[in-house]
N, CA, C and O atoms as a GROMACS GRO file, in nm:
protein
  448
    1UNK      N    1  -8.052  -3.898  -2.190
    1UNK     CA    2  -7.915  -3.886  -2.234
    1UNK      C    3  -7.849  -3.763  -2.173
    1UNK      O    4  -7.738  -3.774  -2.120
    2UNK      N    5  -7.913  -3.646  -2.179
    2UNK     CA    6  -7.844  -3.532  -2.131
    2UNK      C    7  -7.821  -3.531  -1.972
    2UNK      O    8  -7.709  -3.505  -1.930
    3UNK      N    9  -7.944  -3.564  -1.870
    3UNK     CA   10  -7.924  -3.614  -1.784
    3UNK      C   11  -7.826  -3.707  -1.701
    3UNK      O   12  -7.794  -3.684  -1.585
    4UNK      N   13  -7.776  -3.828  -1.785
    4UNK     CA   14  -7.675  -3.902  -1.797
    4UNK      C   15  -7.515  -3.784  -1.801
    4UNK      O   16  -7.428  -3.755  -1.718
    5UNK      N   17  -7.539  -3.749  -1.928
    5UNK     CA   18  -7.411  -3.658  -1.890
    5UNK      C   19  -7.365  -3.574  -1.801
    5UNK      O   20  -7.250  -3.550  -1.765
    6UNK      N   21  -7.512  -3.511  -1.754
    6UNK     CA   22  -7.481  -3.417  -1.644
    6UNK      C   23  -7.445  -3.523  -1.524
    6UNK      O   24  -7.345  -3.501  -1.457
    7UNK      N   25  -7.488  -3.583  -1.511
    7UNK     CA   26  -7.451  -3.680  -1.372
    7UNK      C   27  -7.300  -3.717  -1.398
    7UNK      O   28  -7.228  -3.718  -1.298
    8UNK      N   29  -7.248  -3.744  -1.507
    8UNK     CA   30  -7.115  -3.740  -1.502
    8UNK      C   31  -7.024  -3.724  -1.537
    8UNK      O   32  -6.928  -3.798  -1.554
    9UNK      N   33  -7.050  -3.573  -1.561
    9UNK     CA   34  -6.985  -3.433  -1.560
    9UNK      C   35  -6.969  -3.402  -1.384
    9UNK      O   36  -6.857  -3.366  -1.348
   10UNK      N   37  -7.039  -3.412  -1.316
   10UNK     CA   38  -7.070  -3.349  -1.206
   10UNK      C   39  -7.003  -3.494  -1.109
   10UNK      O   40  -6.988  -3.477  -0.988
   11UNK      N   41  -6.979  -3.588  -1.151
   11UNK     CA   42  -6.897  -3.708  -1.042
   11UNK      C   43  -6.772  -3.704  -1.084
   11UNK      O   44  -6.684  -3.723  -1.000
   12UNK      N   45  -6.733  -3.673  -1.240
   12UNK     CA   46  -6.603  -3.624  -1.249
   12UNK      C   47  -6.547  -3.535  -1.204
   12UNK      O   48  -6.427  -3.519  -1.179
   13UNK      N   49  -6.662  -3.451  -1.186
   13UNK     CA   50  -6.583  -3.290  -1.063
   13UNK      C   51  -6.544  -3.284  -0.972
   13UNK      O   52  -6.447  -3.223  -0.927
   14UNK      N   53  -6.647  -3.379  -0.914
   14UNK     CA   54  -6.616  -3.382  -0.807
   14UNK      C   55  -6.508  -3.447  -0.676
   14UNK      O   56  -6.477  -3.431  -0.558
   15UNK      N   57  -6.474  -3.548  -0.826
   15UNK     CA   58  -6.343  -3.686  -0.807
   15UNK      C   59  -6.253  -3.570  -0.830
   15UNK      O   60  -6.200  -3.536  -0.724
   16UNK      N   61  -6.216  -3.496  -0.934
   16UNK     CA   62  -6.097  -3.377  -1.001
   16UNK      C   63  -6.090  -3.258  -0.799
   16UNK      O   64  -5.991  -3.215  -0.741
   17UNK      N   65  -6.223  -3.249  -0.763
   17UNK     CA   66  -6.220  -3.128  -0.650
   17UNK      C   67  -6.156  -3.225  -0.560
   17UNK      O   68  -6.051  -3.176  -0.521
   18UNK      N   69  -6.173  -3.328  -0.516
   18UNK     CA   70  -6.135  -3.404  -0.383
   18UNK      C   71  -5.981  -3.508  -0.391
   18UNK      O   72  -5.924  -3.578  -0.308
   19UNK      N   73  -5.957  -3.477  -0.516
   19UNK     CA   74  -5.816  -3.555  -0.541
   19UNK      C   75  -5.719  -3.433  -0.500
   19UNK      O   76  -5.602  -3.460  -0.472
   20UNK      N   77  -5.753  -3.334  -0.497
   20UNK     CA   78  -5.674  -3.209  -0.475
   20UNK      C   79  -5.670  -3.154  -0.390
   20UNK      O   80  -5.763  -3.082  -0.352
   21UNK      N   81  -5.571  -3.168  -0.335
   21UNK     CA   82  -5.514  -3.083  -0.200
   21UNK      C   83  -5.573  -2.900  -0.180
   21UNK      O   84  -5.569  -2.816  -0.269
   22UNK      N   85  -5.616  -2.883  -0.057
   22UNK     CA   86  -5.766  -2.782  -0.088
   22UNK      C   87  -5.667  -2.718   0.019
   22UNK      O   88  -5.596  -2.802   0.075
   23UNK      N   89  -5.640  -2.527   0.075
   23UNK     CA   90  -5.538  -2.480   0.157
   23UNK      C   91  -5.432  -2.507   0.204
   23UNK      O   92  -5.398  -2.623   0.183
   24UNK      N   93  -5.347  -2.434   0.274
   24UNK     CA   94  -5.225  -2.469   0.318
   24UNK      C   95  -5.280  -2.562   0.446
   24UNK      O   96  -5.389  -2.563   0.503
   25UNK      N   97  -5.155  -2.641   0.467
   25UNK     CA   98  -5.146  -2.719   0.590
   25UNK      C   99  -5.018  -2.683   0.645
   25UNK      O  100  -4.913  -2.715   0.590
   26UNK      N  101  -5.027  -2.589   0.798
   26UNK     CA  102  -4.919  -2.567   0.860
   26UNK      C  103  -4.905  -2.647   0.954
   26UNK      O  104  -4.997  -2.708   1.006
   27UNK      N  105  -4.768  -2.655   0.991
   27UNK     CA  106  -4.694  -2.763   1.084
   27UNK      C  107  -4.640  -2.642   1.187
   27UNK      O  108  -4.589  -2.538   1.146
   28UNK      N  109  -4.657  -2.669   1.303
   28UNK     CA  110  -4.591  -2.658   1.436
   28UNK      C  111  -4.529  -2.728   1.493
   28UNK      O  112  -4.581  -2.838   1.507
   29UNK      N  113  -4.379  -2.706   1.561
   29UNK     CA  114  -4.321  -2.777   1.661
   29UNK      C  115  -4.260  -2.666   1.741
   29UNK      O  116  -4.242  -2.550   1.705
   30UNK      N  117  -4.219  -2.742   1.897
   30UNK     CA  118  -4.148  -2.679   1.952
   30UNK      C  119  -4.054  -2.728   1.959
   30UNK      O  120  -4.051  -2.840   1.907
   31UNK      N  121  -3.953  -2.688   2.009
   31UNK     CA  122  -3.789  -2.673   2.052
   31UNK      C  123  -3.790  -2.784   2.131
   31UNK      O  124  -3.887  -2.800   2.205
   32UNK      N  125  -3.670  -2.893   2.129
   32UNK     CA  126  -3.615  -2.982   2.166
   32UNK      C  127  -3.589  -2.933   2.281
   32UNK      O  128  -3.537  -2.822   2.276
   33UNK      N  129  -3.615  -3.000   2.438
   33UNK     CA  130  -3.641  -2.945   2.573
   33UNK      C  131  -3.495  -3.013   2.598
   33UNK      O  132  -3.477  -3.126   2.643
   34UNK      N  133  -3.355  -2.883   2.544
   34UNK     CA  134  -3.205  -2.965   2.563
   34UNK      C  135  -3.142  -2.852   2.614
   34UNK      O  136  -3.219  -2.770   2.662
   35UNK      N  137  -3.031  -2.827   2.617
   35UNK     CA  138  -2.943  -2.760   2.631
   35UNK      C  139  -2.797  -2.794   2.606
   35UNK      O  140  -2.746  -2.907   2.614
   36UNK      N  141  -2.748  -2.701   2.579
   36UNK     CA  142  -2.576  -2.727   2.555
   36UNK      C  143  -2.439  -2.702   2.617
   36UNK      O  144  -2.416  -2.582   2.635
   37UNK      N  145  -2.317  -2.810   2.663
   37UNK     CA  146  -2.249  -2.760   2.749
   37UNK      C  147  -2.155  -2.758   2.637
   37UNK      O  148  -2.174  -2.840   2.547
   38UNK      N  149  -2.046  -2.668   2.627
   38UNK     CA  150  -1.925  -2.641   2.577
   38UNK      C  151  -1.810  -2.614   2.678
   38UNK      O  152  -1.814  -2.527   2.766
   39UNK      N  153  -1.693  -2.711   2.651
   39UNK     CA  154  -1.605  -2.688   2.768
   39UNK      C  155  -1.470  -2.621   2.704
   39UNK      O  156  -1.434  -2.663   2.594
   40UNK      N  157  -1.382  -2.499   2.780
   40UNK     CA  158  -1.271  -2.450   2.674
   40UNK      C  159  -1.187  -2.417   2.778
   40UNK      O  160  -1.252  -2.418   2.882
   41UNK      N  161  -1.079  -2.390   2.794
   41UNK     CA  162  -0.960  -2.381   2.884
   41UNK      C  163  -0.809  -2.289   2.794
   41UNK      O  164  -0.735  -2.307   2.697
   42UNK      N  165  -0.826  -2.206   2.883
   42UNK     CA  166  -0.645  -2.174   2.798
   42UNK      C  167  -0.528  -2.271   2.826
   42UNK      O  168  -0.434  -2.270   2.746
   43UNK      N  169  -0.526  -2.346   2.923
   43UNK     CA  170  -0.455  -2.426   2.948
   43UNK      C  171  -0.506  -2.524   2.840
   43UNK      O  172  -0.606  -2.517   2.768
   44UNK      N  173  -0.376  -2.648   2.853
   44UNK     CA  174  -0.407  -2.753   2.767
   44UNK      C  175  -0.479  -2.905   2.881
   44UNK      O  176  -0.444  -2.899   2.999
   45UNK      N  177  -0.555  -3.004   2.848
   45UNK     CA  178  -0.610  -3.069   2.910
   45UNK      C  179  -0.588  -3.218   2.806
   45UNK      O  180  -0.686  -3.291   2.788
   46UNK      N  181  -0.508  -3.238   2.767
   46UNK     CA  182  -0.467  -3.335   2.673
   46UNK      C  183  -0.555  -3.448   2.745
   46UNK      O  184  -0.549  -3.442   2.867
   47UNK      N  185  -0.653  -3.573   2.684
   47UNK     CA  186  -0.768  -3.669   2.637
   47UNK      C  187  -0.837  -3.571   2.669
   47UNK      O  188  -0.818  -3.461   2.616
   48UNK      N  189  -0.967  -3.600   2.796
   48UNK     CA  190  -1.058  -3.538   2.826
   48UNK      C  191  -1.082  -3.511   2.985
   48UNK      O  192  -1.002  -3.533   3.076
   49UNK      N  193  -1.214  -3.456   2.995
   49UNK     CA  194  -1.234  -3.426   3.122
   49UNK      C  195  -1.338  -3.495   3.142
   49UNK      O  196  -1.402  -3.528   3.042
   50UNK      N  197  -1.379  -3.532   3.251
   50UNK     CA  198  -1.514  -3.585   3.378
   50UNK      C  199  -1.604  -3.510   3.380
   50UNK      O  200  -1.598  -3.435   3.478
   51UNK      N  201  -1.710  -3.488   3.299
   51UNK     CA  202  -1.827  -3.407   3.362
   51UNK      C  203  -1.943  -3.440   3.445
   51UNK      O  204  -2.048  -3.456   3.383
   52UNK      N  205  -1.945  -3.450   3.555
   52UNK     CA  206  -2.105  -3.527   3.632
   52UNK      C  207  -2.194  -3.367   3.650
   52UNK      O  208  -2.168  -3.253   3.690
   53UNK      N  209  -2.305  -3.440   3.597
   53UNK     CA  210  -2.433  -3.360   3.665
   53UNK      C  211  -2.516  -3.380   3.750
   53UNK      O  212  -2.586  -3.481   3.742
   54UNK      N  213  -2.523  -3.337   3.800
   54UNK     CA  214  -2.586  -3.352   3.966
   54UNK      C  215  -2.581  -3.500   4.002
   54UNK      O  216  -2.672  -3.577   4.032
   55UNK      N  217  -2.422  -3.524   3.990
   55UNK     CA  218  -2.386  -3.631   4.063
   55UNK      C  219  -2.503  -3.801   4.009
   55UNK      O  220  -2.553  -3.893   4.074
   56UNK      N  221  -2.502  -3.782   3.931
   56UNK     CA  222  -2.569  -3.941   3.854
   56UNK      C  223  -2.549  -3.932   3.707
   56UNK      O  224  -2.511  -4.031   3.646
   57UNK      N  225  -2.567  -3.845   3.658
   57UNK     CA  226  -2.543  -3.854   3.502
   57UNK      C  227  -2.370  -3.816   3.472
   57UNK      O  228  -2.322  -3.717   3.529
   58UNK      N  229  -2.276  -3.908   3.372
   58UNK     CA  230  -2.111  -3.882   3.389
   58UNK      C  231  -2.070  -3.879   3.248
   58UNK      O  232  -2.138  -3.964   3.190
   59UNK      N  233  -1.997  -3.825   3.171
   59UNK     CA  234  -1.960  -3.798   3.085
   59UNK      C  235  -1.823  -3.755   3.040
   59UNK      O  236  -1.771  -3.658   3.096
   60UNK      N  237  -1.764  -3.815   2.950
   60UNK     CA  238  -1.616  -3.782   2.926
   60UNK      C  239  -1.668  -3.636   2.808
   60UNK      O  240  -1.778  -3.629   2.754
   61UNK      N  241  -1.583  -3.558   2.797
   61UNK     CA  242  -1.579  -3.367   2.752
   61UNK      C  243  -1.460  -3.370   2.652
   61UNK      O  244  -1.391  -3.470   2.676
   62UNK      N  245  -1.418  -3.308   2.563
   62UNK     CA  246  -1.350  -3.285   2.520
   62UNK      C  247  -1.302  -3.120   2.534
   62UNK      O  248  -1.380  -3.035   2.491
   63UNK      N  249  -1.144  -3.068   2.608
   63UNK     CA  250  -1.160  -2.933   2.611
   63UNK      C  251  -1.111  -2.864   2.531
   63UNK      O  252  -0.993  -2.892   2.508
   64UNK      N  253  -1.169  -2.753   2.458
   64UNK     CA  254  -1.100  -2.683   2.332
   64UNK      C  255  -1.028  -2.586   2.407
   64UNK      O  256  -1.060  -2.547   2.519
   65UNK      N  257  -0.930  -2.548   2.339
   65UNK     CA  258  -0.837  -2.375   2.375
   65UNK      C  259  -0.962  -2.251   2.268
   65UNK      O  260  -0.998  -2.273   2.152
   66UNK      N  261  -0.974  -2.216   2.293
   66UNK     CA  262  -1.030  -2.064   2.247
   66UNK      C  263  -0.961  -1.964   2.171
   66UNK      O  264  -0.890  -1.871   2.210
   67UNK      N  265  -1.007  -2.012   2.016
   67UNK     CA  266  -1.003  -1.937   1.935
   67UNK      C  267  -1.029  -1.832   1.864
   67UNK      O  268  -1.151  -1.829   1.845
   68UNK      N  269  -0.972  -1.735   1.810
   68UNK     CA  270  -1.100  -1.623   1.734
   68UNK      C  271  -1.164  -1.660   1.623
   68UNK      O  272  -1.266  -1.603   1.584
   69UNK      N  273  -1.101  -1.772   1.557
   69UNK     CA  274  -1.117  -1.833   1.400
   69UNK      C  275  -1.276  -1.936   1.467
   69UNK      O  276  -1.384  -1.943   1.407
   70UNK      N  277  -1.251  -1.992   1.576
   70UNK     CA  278  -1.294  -2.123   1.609
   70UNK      C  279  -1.430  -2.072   1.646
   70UNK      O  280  -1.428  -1.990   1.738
   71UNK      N  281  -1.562  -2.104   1.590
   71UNK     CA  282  -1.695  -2.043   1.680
   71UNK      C  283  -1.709  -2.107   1.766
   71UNK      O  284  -1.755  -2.048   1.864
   72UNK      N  285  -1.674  -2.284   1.785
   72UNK     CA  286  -1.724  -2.382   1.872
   72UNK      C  287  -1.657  -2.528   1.859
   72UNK      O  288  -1.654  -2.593   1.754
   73UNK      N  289  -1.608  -2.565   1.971
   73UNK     CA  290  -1.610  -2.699   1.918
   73UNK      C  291  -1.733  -2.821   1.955
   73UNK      O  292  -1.850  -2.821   1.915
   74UNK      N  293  -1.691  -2.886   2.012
   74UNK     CA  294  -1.831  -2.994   2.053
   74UNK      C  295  -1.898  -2.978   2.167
   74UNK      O  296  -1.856  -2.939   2.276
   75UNK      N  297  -2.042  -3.021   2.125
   75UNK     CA  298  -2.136  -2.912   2.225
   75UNK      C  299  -2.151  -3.085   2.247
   75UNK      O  300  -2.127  -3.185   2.179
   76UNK      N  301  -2.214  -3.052   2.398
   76UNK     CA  302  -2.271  -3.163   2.490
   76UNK      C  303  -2.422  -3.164   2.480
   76UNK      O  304  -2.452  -3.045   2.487
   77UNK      N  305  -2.507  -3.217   2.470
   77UNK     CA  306  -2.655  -3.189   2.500
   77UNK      C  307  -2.696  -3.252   2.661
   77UNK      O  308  -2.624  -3.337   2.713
   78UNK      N  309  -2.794  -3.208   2.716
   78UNK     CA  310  -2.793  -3.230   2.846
   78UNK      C  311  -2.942  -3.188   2.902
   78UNK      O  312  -3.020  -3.131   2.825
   79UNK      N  313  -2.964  -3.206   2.980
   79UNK     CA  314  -3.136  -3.199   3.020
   79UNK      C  315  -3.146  -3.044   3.092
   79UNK      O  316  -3.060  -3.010   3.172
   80UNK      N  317  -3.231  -2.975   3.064
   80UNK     CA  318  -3.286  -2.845   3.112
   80UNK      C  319  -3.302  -2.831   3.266
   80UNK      O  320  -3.321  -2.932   3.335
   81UNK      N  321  -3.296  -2.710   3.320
   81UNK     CA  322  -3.327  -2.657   3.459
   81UNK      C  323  -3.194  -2.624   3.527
   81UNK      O  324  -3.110  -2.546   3.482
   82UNK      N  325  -3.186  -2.683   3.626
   82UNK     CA  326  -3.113  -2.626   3.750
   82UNK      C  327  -3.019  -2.742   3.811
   82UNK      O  328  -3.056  -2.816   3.902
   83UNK      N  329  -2.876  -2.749   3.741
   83UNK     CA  330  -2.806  -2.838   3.737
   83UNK      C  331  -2.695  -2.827   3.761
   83UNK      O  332  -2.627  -2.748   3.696
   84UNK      N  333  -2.633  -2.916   3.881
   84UNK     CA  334  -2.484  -2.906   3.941
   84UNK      C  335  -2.423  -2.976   3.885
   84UNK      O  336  -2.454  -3.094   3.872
   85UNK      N  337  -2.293  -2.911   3.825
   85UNK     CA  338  -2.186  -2.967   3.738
   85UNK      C  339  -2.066  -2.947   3.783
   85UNK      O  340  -2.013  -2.844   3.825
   86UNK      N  341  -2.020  -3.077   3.767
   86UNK     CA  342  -1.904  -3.098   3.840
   86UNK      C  343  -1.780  -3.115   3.690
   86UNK      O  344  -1.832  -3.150   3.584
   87UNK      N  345  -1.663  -3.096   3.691
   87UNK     CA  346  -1.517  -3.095   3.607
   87UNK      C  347  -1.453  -3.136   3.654
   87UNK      O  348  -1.391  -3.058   3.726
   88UNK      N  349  -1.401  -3.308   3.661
   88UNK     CA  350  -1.244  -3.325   3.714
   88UNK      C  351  -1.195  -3.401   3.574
   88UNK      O  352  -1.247  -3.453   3.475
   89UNK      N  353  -1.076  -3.377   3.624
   89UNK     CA  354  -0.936  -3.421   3.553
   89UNK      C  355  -0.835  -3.470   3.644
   89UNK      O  356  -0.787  -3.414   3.742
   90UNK      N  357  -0.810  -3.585   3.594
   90UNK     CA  358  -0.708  -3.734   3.660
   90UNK      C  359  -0.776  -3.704   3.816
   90UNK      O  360  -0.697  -3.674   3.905
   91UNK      N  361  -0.906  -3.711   3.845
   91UNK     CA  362  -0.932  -3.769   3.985
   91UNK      C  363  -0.949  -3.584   4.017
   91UNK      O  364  -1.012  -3.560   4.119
   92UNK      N  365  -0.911  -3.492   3.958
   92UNK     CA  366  -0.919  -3.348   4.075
   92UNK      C  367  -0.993  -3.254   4.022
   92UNK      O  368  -0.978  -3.229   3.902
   93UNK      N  369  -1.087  -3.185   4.099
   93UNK     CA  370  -1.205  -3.157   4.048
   93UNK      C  371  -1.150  -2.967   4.024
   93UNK      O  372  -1.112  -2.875   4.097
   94UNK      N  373  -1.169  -2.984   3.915
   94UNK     CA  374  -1.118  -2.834   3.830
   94UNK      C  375  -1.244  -2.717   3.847
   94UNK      O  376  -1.214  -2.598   3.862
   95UNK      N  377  -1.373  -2.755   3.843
   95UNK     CA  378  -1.464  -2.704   3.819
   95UNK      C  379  -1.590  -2.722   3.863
   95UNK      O  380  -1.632  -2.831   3.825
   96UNK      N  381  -1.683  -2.652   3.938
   96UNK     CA  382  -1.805  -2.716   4.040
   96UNK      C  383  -1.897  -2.583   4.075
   96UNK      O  384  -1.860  -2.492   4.150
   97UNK      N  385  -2.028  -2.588   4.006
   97UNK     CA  386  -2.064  -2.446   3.976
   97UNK      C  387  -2.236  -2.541   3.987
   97UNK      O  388  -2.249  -2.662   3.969
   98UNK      N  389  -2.315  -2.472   4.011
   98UNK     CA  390  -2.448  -2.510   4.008
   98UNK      C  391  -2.478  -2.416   3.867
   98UNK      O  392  -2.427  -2.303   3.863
   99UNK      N  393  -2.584  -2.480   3.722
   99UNK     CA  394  -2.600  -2.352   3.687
   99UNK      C  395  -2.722  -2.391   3.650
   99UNK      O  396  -2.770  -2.501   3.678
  100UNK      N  397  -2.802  -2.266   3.557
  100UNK     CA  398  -2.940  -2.256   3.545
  100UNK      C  399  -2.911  -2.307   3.359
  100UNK      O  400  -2.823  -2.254   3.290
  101UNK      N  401  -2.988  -2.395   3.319
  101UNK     CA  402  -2.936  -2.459   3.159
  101UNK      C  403  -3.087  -2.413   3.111
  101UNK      O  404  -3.175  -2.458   3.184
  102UNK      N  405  -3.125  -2.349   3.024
  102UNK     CA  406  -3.251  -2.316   2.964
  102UNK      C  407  -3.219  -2.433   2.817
  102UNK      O  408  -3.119  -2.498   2.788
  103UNK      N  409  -3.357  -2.420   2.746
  103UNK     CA  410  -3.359  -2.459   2.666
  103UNK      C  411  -3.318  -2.375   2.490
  103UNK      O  412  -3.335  -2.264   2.440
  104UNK      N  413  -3.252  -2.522   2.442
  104UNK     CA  414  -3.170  -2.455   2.328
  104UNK      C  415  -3.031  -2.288   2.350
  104UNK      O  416  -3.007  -2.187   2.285
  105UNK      N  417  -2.989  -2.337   2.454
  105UNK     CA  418  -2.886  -2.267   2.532
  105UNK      C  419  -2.764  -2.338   2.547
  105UNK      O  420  -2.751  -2.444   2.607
  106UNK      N  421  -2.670  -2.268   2.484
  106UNK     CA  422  -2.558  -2.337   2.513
  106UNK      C  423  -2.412  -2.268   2.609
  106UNK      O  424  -2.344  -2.166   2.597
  107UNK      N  425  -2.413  -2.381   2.703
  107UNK     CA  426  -2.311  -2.269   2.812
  107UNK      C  427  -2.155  -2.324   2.796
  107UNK      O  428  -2.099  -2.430   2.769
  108UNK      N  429  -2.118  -2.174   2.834
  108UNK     CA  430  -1.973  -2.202   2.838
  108UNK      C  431  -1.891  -2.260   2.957
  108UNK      O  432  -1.844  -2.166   3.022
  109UNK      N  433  -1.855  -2.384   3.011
  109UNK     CA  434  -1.778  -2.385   3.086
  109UNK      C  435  -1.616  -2.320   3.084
  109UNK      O  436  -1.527  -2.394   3.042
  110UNK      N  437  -1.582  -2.184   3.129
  110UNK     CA  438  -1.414  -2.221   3.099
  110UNK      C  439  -1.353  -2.257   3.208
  110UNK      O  440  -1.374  -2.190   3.309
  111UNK      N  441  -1.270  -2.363   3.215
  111UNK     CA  442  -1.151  -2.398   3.293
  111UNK      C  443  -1.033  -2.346   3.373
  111UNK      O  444  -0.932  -2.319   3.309
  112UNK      N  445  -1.033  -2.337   3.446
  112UNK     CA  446  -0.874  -2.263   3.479
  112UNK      C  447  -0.750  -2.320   3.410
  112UNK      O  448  -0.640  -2.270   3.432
   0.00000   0.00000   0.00000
């Protein structure tokens, strides 16, 4: 009889030790391999602008005026490294700069 109990005393423990979550479990990630374009102009650019990157990837921009109130308006996401970007508006190319885009970086294009 006592035997009996000890056996399960000791399978109940051991069900109570293994139902239970035993140290922390940490999570790692890294950083989304992106970058960010922001386009702003003191001039006005009423719809949008043309952005190509290295001439295959094309995208319509929206351009903000530059505020002190304003931290940002809409960021572009875009692929990392070493990337030629081109800016036209109605067909004429405003803007054409090779630049270096790191990750989780967001650049400023401004406009003339």
């Amino acid at each position: 009889m006592k035997t009996k109990f000890i056996i399960t005393l000791f399978v109940c423990l051991m069900g109570l030790m293994t139902g239970c979550k035993v140290g922390n479990v940490a999570s790692s990630q890294g950083l989304s391999d992106q970058a960010y374009i922001y386009v702003e102009s003191v001039n006005k650019y009423p719809g949008y602008v043309q952005v190509s990157l290295d001439k295959n990837t094309t995208f319509n921009a929206k351009v903000y005026q530059p505020k002190k109130h304003q931290v940002k308006g809409e960021t572009y996401a875009v692929a990392t490294g070493k990337r030629h970007v081109t800016v036209s508006y109605q067909g004429k190319v405003v803007f054409e700069r090779t630049l270096m885009l790191s990750t989780q970086e967001t650049n400023k294009i401004t406009l003339p």
